[in-house]
C-alpha positions, -999 to 999 in steps of 0.1 A, spaced: 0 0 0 16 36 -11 0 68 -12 -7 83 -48 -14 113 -63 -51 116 -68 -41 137 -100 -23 110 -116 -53 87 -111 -85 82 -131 -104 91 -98 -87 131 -96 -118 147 -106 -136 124 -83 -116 131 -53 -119 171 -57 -157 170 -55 -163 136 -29 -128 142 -5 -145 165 21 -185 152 17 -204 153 52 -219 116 33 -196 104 7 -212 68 5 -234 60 -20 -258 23 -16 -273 4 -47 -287 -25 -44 -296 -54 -63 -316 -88 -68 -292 -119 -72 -299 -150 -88 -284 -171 -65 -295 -206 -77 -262 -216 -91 -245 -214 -57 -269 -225 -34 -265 -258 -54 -230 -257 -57 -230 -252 -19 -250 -284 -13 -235 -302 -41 -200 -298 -26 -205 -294 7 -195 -259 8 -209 -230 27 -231 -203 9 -211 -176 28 -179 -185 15 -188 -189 -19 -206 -160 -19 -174 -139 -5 -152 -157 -34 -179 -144 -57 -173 -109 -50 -136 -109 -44 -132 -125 -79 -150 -97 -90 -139 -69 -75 -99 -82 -81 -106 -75 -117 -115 -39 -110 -88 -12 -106 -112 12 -84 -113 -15 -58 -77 -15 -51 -78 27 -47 -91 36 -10 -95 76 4 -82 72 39 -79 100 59 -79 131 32 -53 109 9 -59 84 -19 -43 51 -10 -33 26 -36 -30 -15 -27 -14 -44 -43 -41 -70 -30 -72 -77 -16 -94 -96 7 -132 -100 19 -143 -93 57 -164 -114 74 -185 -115 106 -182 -143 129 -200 -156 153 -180 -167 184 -181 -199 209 -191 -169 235 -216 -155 215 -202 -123 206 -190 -115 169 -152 -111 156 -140 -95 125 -121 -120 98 -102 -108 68 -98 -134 43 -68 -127 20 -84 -131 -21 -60 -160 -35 -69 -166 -77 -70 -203 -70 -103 -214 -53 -92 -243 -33 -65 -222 -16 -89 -192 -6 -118 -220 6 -96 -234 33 -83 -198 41 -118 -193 46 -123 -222 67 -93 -218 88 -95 -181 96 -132 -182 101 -128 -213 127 -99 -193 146 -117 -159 150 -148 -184 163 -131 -207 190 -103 -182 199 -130 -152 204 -101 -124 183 -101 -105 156 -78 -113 126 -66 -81 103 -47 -81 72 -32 -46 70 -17 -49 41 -51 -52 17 -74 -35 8 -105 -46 26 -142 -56 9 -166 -55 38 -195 -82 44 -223 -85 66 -248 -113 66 -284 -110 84 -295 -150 81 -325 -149 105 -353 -136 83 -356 -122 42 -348 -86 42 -354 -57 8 -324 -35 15 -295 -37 39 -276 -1 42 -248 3 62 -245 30 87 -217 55 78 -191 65 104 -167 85 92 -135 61 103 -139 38 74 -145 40 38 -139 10 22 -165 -7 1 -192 -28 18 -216 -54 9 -248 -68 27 -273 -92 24 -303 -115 42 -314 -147 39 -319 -158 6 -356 -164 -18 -362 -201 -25 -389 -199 -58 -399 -226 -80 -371 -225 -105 -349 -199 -88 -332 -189 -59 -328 -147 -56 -309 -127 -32 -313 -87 -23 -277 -71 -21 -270 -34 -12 -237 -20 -21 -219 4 -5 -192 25 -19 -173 59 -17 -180 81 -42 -141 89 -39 -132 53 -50 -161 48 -80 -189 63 -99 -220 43 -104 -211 32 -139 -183 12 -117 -206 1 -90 -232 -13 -119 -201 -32 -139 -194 -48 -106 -225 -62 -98 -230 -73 -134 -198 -90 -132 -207 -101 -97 -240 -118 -116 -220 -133 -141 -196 -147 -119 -221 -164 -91 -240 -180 -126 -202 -196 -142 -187 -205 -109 -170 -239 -119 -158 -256 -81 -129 -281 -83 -122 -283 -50 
């Protein structure tokens, strides 16, 4: 991670207008069809959650806006990237979980696994400083519209949310929100990523 220039960037004009905004973020959300994975998930053995996460990671590692992040007035640029989750812990409190984004699905699956299980029975927090971070949140208990993300000031990375998902006849649908600094992307951006977030949860091939 460096610190660049927002003028040398495709996000310069971006930064002038969005920098010092009282509400930077900006939420979209969208309907998911989610069938694919669900019966990858049972197929395999896998959990929705983690698939899910790889999902999005995939997707966002082939954008460069993802890897630019405004952090306290500057424009920091990052070499890699992983996917927070929230875990639930053997005391029943919650612990944060950065999973690092690894191209090769096996290798971020037990990443998943491992990290997920450690933050759980050890009741801590695991961080990776050195990526840039894609935020999850997961609300299993009942179907929820829209998810949006309160906005503190402290952190402006991008952040996705969702509910349990819609079982139809033929199809299995999912309500995302999306939330992102307007420093970091446009919505032109935000839409190609959750088109190629679409894409990518209907091709997912597991070899696992």
């Amino acid at each position: 991670m460096r610190e660049v220039d927002p003028k040398t960037t495709s996000r310069a004009r971006a930064f002038e207008m969005w920098m010092q905004s009282p509400m930077p973020m900006v939420t979209v959300v969208k309907t998911f069809d989610v069938t694919r994975l669900l019966k990858l998930s049972r197929r395999h053995g896998l959990k929705f959650n983690m698939l899910m996460c790889w999902c999005i990671a995939q997707s966002a590692s082939r954008m460069k806006e993802f890897y630019l992040l405004p952090v306290d007035g500057k424009l920091i640029q990052y070499d890699a990237l992983a996917v927070n989750v929230i875990v639930a812990n053997k005391d029943g409190g919650i612990n944060m979980c950065d999973i690092p984004f690894d191209n090769d699905f096996e290798k971020f699956a037990k990443d998943y696994n491992a990290l997920t299980n450690l933050c759980a029975t050890e009741c801590r927090d695991f961080f990776d400083e050195d990526r840039v971070i894609v935020g999850t949140t997961v609300v299993k208990a009942t179907e929820l519209d829209v998810i949006v993300n309160q906005w503190s000031g402290r952190y402006a990375n991008p952040f996705l949310a969702w509910a349990k998902f819609r079982k139809g006849f033929f199809k299995t649908t999912l309500p995302l929100s999306f939330q992102f600094h307007h420093v970091q992307m446009d919505g032109s951006e935000a839409v190609n990523f959750l088109n190629a977030l679409q894409q990518e949860m209907k091709e997912l091939i597991v070899k696992i």
